[in-house]
Every structure is written in C-alpha cells, then in structure tokens.
SEGUSE-50082 format. One record per residue: y, x, z of N, C-alpha, C in turn. Coordinates in steps of 0.1 Angstrom, whole numbers, plus 5000, padded with zeros to 4 digits. Atoms other than C-alpha are relative to their C-alpha. Last residue first. Example, Ala and Ser with C-alpha at 12.3 -4.5 7.8 and 13.67 -1.06 7.14 Angstrom:
2
498949915000498951375071501149925008/498850095000495551235078501250095000/
***
This chain:
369
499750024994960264692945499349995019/499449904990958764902923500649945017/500749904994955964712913501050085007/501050024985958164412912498950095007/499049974991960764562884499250005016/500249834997957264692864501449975014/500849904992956564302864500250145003/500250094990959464142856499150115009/499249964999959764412822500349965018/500649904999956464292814501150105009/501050054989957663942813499550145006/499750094987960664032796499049975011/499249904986959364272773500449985010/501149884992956264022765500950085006/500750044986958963732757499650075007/498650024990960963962734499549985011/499449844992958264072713500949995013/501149994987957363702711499450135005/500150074981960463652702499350005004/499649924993960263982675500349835008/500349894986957363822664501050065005/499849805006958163512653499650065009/499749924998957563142672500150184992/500849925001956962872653500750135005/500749945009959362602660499250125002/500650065011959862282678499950134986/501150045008962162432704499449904988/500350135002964862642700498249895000/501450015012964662982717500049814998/499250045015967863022738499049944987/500249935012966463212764500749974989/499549854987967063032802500150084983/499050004991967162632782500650135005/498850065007965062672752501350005018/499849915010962362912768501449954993/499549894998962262652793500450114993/498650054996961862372770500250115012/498649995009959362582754501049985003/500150105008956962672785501150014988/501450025000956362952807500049884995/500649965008959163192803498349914997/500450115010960963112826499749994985/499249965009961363462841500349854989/498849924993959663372874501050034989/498850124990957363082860501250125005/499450085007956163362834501049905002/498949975005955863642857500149884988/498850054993953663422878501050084995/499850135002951463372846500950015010/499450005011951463752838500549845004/498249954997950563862871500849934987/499649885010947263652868501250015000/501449874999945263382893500550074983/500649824989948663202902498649994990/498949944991950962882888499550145007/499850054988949462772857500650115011/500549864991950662802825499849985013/501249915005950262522800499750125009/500650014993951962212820498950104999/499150064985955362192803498750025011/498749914996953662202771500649955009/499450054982950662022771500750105004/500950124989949262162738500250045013/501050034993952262332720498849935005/499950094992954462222697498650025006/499150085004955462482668500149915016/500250205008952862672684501249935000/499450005015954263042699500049874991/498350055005954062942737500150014986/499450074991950562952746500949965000/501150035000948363172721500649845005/500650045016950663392709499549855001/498750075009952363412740499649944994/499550144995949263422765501149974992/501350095007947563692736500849845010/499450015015951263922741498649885000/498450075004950863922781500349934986/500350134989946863992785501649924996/501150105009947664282762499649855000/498850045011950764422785498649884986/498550074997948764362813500849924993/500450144997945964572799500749854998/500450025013948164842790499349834999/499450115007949164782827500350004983/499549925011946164892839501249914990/500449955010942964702851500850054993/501750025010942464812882499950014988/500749894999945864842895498650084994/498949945009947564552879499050154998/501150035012944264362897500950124988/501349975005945364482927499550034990/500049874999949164422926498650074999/499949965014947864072914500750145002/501250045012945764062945500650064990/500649874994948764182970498549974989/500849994988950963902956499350164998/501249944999953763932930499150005017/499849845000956663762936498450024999/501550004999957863402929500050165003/500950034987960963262949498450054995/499849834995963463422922498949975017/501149925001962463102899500050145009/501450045003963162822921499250094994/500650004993966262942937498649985000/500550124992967863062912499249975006/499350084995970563332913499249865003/499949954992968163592907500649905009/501350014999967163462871500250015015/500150164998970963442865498449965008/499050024989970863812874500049854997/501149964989967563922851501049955012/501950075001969063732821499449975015/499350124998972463882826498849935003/499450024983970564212826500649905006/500749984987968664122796500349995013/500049874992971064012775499149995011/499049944988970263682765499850135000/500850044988968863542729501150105008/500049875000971363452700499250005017/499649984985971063132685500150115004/499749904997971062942651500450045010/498749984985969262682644499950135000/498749995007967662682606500949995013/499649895009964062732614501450055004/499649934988963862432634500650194998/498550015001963362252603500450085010/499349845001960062422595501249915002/499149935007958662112585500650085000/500849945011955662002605501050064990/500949915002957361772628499250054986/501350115007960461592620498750135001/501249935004963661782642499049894991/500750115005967461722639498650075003/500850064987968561992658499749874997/502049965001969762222626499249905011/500849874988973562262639498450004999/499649874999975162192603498850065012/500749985012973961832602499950185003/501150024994975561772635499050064991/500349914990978561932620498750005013/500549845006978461742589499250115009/501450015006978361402610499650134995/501050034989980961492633499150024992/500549904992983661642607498349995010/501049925011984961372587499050115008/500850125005985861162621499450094988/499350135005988061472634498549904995/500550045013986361652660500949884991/499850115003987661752696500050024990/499849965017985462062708500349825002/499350145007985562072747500350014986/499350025003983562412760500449864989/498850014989981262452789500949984989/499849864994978262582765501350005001/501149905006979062262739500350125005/500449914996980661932745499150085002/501749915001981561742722500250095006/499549894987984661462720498850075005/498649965001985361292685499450125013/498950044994981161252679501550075004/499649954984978361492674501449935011/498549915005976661292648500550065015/498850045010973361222638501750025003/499049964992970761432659501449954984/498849935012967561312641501549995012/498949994989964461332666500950024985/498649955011961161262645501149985010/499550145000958061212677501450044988/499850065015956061452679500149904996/500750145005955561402717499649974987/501550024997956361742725499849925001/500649885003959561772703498649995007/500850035017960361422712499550114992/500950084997961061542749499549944985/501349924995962461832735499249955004/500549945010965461642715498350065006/500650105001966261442747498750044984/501150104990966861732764499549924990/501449945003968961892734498849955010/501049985011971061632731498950104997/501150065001971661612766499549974987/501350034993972761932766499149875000/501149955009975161912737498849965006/500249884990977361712763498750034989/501349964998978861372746499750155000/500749845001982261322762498549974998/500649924992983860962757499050124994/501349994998985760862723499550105015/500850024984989160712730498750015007/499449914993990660822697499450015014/498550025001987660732675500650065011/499049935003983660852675501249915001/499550145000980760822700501950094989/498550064995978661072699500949904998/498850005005974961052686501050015005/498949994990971160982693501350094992/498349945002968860922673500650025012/499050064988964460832681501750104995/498849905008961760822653500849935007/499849935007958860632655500750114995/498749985005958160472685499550124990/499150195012954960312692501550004998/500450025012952660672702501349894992/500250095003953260522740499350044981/501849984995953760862751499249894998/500649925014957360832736498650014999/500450075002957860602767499250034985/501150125000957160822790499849914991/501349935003959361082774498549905003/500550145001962360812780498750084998/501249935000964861082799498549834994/501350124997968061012793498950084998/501249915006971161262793498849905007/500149924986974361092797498550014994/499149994986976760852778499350085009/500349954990975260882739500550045012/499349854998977160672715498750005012/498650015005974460582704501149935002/499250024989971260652719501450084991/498649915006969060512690500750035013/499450014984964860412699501450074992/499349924995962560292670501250025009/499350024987959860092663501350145002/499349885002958060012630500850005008/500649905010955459722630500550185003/499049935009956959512657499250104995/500849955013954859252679501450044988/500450115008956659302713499450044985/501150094994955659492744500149894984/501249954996957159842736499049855000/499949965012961059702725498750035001/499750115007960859522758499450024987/500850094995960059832776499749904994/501349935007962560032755498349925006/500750055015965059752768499150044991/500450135001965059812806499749984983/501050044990964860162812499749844995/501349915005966860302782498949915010/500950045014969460082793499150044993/500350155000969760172827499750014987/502050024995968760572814499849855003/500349964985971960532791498750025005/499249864999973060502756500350045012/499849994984970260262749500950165000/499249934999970060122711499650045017/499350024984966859932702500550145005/499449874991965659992665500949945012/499150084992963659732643500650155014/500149884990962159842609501549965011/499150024992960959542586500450135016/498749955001959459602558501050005009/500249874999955759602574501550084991/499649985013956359282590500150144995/499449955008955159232622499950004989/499849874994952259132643500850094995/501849974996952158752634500450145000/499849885000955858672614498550085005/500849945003954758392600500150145003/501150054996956458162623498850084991/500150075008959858352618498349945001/500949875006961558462649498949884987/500050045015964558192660498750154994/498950185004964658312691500450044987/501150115001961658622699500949914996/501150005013963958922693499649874998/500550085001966158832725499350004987/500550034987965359112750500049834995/501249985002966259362720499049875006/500550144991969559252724499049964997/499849974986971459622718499649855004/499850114994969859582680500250055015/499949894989969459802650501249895012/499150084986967859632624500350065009/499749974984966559822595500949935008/499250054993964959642561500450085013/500149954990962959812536500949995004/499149974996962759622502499650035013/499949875007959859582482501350075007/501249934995958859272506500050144991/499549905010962659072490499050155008/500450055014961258702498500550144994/501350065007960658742530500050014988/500849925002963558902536498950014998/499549955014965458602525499150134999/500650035015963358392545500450104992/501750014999964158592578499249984988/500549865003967758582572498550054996/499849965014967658232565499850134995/501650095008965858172603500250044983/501649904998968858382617498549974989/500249965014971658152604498950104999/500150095014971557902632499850044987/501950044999970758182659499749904990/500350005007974158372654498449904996/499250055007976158282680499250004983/500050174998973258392703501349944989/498950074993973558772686499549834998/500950084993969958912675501349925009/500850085007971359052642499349925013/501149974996974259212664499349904992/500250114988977659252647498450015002/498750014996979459492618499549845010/499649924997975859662610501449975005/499350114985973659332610500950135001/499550164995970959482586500949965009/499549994986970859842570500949855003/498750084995968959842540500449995013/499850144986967060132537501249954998/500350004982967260302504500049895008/498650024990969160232471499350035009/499549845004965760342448501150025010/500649924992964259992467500550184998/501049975008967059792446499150115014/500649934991969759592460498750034995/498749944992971559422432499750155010/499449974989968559262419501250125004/500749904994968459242385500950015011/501250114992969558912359498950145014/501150015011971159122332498949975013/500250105015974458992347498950054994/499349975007973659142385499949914987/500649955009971358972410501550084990/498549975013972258862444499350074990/500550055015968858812466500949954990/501049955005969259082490499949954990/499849905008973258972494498450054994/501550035004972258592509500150154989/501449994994974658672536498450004993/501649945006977058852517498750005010/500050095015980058572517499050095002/499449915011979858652554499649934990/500449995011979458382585500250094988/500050095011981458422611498850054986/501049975008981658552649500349894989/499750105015985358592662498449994990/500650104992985158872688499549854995/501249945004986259112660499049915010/501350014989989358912661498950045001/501050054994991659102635499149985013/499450134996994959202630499249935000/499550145016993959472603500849865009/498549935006994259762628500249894990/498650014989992259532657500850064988/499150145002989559472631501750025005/499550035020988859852626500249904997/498749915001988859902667500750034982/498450054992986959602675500650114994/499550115006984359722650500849975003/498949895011984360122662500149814992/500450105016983359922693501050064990/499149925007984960192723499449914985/498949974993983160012754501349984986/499450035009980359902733501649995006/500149915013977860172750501249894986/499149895002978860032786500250064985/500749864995976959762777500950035000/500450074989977559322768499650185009/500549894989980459332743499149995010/499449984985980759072720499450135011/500949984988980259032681500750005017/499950044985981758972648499350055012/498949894998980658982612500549925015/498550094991977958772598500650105004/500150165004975058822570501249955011/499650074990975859212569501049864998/499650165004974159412544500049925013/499350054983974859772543499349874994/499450115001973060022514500249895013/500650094990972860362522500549864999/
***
C-alpha cells in the first residue's frame, strides 16, 4: 500500500483524534505532531527511479494521500493547489483521501475539477452518529466521483442506512482504535453497521478490531500485530456476491435458552396466536403449516440479501408470520442478533431446517398452551 504524505502534522478537532496514533509516534521521537510542514515527498507521484520510471506504479495500488495529517487541513491550503496538479498529471494512478474536514473540500479545489475526478477516491471519517450526521451529508452533496464513509476508531454504534440509500457511497470501514489508551470498540456495533450495508449492498470491510474489543460481554486486549489479522480472521468483511460470509463462524442457540430469552422480551413474547390462526391451523393441518413455513424461508429469509429485509414479513394473516416476529425469525438482522446466522449469506438447509423447527416448534408450544 503505497503512502504519500505531502505535509505531516495536524490538530485535533473530534472525539475520534483523542488517541492520534500521530501524536503518539511523534511524542516518542520528541516530536510536535501539531507542527504542520511541508515533506521532502510532496512531489513523490512524480519521482522517477535511474532508468527514468515512475516510482509509484498503478501495480503498487491505491495511493493513500495525507495519511500523517489532513489533506483538507487550513495550514495546508498553500500547497493544496500542487497536490491537485500533480495528480493531474499521474490519471493511471488511483488516489485515496481520507478526511475528518470533509466540510472544507471546496478551498483551493482545482478549477477543472467539474464532477470529479475518476482517480480520485475521497473518504469521510465519522466515529460517531454526531459526526456521521453532519459530515456524510456534506460528503453526499458534493461533486465526488467515488465516495466513501470510515468509522475509525469506532466510539459507538452508528446508524447511517439512510444515507447508504443514497446509492453514492461505495464502500464503508470501520475499526478500533489502537495504542495503550485505546477506547472500547463493542463487536456489536460492528455488526450493526455491517447489516445496514448488507441490505444496501453496499462493501463493508471490518479492518481492525483495535487494543480494547469487546465481544459477547468479554474484554479482549490486543497487541498492535494482532487487530488487523484478527479482524481478518472473523470473516465480517462483506462485498456482495462473493460468498464471503461463508467463512464466519458461529454456533446457533439452544433451543431452550432460545425459547427463555424469547420469554424475557417484551416485544417478542407479546405475540400469540389468535382464534383465526388456531382456525386456519385447524383446517388446513399442520403438515400444511409446516409447508407454508419452509417456502416463507426459502423464499423470504434464505437470499444472500433479501428484498426489503426488515420489512418482508408482515405482522398477521398466517400463524407462520406471527411465529416469525415471536421467535425472531422474521428478517436477517434478527436472525443475526436472537440466532447467530450471519447476515449477507445464502442460507443452507440445515438453517433453514433450523428456522422451520423453531417456528413450528412456537406454534405446537401455543396450541397447547
């Protein structure tokens, strides 16, 4: 992953640069990381080697712009304009920006810029819902080719699905925060935010789990080698269409535990069979039932990604749909939260064996009851 960073320095303006892994690799040298300056590799795209060839080659990958200070930092606004040329002049190259000052893109922007540049890929950080709220907006309104959203470090479980629904993001991260003083990132909201890009199809990469992770109530502290692998390791990266989802590994609930948490909440132990769907049970047989049950899996939950998941089953005319809301069983990210079932992939048959026994299982408890 090739770096290139035209100044060095920066200032803090979010919660999210609390713990600046910059400040904290200057501070061991005895440096002001506050201190913005110029680098010897600002004009690095267009350095050549002795048989006259660029340096930075499109085989090298994304270049990664402004990585030890902000490419849209006011200190920097004199040398901006050069950046701009230079990448102008290196259009085989694929640029990424990753910017917590989305808000000032426009100063110093290059007069030919006109609806973006198609090497240029621009990423707005938010490691909150404030900042998610205000700067993805921003990041939505202006002319940018290739858009993406990072919540790094990650401080709390964001909800931006609205803005995914835009289509104009490409691919959203999120990550822990790493050194000794790293705050708690909470699996959960990596998987949240993961599910909301799961039904948007939208690429979700889950890059690192950071020093301090929390996962099913328990505190895992990480050395620095470790986060990235172990993010890698848990499979919850997703890119639609690939079978990555495959590779999580999870174990579904004990029934009985299942049916006793299920009891405990309030929302789903409020559904019950009416006097109709006792009816209809009656009528047509719970062979039926069970048939009616396995074709709403198949048909309804199994798809990698649903259509209008979250909103596919409705709430009454069939026992099977209010044993779905009662056993949560009626969408993926439920299925992911009460079951374990990751979403974003194709369901098998022994989970959609599983589902039917559960649901069916719901139902025989309510006929007796």
């Amino acid at each position: 992953m090739p770096i290139w960073n035209p100044w060095h320095g920066c200032h803090k303006i979010s919660p999210g640069c609390l713990n600046c892994y910059v400040y904290r690799r200057d501070e061991s040298i005895g440096k002001d990381a506050s201190v913005v300056t110029r680098t010897g590799d600002y004009s690095l795209p267009l350095k050549k080697d002795r048989h006259g060839q660029y340096k930075l080659t499109p085989e090298g990958g994304t270049v990664f712009t402004c990585m030890t200070s902000d490419f849209f930092l006011p200190e920097a606004d004199q040398w901006r304009q050069g950046c701009w040329d230079i990448i102008r002049q290196r259009p085989e190259l694929s640029f990424h920006i990753i910017t917590k000052r989305i808000d000032r893109f426009t100063v110093s922007l290059p007069p030919d810029w006109g609806e973006g540049w198609d090497n240029v890929t621009v990423s707005s950080t938010c490691e909150d819902q404030e900042r998610a709220d205000y700067r993805i907006p921003i990041l939505l309104s202006l002319p940018i080719k290739h858009r993406q959203v990072a919540s790094e470090p990650m401080l709390g479980e964001i909800n931006i699905e609205k803005y995914l629904a835009s289509g104009l993001i490409e691919q959203v991260c999120c990550g822990g925060e790493s050194g000794d003083k790293a705050r708690v990132c909470d699996f959960n909201w990596v998987r949240e935010l993961r599910r909301q890009c799961v039904r948007r199809g939208v690429p979700f990469i889950f890059r690192q789990t950071g020093a301090a992770f929390l996962k099913d109530g328990r505190l895992y502290r990480l050395e620095r080698r470790l986060q990235i692998p172990q993010a890698e390791k848990s499979g919850y990266s997703y890119v639609p269409g690939t079978g990555c989802a495959e590779k999580i590994r999870y174990t579904l609930p004990e029934r009985g535990a299942l049916f006793a948490r299920l009891a405990r909440s309030d929302f789903r132990s409020r559904f019950r069979l009416t006097d109709k769907d006792r009816e209809y049970i009656a009528a047509k047989g719970m062979e039926t039932v069970l048939s009616h049950a396995a074709d709403f899996v198949a048909q309804k939950l199994a798809p990698e990604n649903p259509r209008n998941d979250g909103r596919q089953t409705p709430m009454r005319g069939h026992p099977v749909f209010i044993a779905q809301h009662a056993t949560a069983c009626c969408c993926r990210g439920c299925l992911e939260k009460w079951h374990n079932i990751p979403s974003g992939k194709e369901l098998d048959l022994v989970e959609r064996e599983y589902i039917v026994g559960v649901l069916m299982d719901w139902i025989e408890r309510e006929l007796k009851s």
